[in-house]
N, C-alpha and C positions, 0 to 999 in steps of 0.2 A: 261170437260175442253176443251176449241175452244179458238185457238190465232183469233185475228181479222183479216182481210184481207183489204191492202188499194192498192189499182189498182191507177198506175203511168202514167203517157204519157210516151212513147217510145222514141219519138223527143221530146227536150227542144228548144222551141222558147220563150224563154224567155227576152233574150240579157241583160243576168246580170250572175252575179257568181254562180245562184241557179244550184245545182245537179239534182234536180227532179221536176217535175210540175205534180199538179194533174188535171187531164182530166174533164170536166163538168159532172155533175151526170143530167139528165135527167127524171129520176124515180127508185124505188127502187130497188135495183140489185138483190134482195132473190128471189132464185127460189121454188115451192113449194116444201117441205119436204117428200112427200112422192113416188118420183121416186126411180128407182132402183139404187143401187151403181154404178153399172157399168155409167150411166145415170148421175148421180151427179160426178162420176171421169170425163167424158170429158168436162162436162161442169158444175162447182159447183154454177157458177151465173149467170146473164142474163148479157153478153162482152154489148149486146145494148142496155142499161142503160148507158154506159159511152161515152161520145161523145168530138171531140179534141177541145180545145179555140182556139179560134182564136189565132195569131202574137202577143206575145207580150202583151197577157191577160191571168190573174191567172183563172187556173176552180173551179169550186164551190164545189166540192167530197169534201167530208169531210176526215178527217186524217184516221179514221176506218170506213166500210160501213156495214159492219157486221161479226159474226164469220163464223173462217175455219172450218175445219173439226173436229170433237171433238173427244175426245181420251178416253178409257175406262180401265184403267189397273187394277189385280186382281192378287198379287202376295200371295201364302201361304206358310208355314211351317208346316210340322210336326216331331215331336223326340218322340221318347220311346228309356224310359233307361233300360236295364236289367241288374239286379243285379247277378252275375256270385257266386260271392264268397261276403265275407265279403270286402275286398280290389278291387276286379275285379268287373268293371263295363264295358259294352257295348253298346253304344248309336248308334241306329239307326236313321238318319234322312234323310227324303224326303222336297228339297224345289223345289217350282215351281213358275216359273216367267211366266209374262202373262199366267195365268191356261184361262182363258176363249179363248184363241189364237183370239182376236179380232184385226183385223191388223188396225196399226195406218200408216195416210197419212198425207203428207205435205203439205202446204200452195198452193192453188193454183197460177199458174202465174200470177201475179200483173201488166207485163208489155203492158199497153195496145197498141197494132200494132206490138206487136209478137204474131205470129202463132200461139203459144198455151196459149194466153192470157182465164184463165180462166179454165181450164184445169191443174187439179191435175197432178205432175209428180211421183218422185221417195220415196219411202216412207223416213223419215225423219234419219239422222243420229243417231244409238244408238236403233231403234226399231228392234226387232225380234220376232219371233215366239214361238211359248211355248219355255219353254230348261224346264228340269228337270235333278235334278241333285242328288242323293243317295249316301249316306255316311255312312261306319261304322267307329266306335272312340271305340278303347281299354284305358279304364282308368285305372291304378292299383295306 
């Protein structure tokens, strides 16, 4: 799963009430897919694909240009019950969130004529790293 990424102009010369203008697309912003991570964090697309309109002219970018960074999540469970007594029972379980510890990143910078337009920042709110978590459950 990849949210799309749509790259903004920085300055609005617009001279009307719009909030954001999008920048001219140029050629196609995908960089190839087979660079290193580190490689696709500083830079996930090609900034010089995107170039400013002129005064008081809309640019041609489209609303999505293509997807961000896509995300892989792998969460499991396991329980065994031991049976103690006829009444007593003991449940052991193991759950594991992200088990493949594959770390999920955020959108890159969309706004173009900031410094790190393009450039992956802080990983997304709500991502972590493995956690596991082990529990016993006495039932009578």
């Amino acid at each position: 799963m990849a949210w799309p990424f749509s790259p903004l102009k920085n300055t609005i010369v617009l001279f009307n009430e719009a909030r954001t203008q999008r920048p001219n697309l140029v050629r196609d912003p995908n960089l190839s897919g087979d660079r290193s991570r580190a490689e696709r964090i500083q830079q996930f697309f090609d900034i010089t694909a995107f170039q400013a309109p002129g005064d008081g002219v809309l640019g041609n970018a489209a609303r999505t240009n293509g997807p961000g960074p896509g995300f892989f999540g792998l969460d499991f469970s396991i329980h065994k019950l031991f049976q103690l007594t006829e009444r007593l029972g003991l449940t052991f379980r193991t759950d594991v969130v992200n088990f493949p510890n594959v770390p999920a990143f955020a959108a890159p910078n969309q706004s173009r004529g900031h410094g790190s337009f393009g450039q992956i920042g802080a990983p997304p709110d709500g991502s972590t790293g493995r956690e596991i978590q082990i529990s016993l459950r006495l039932a009578w």
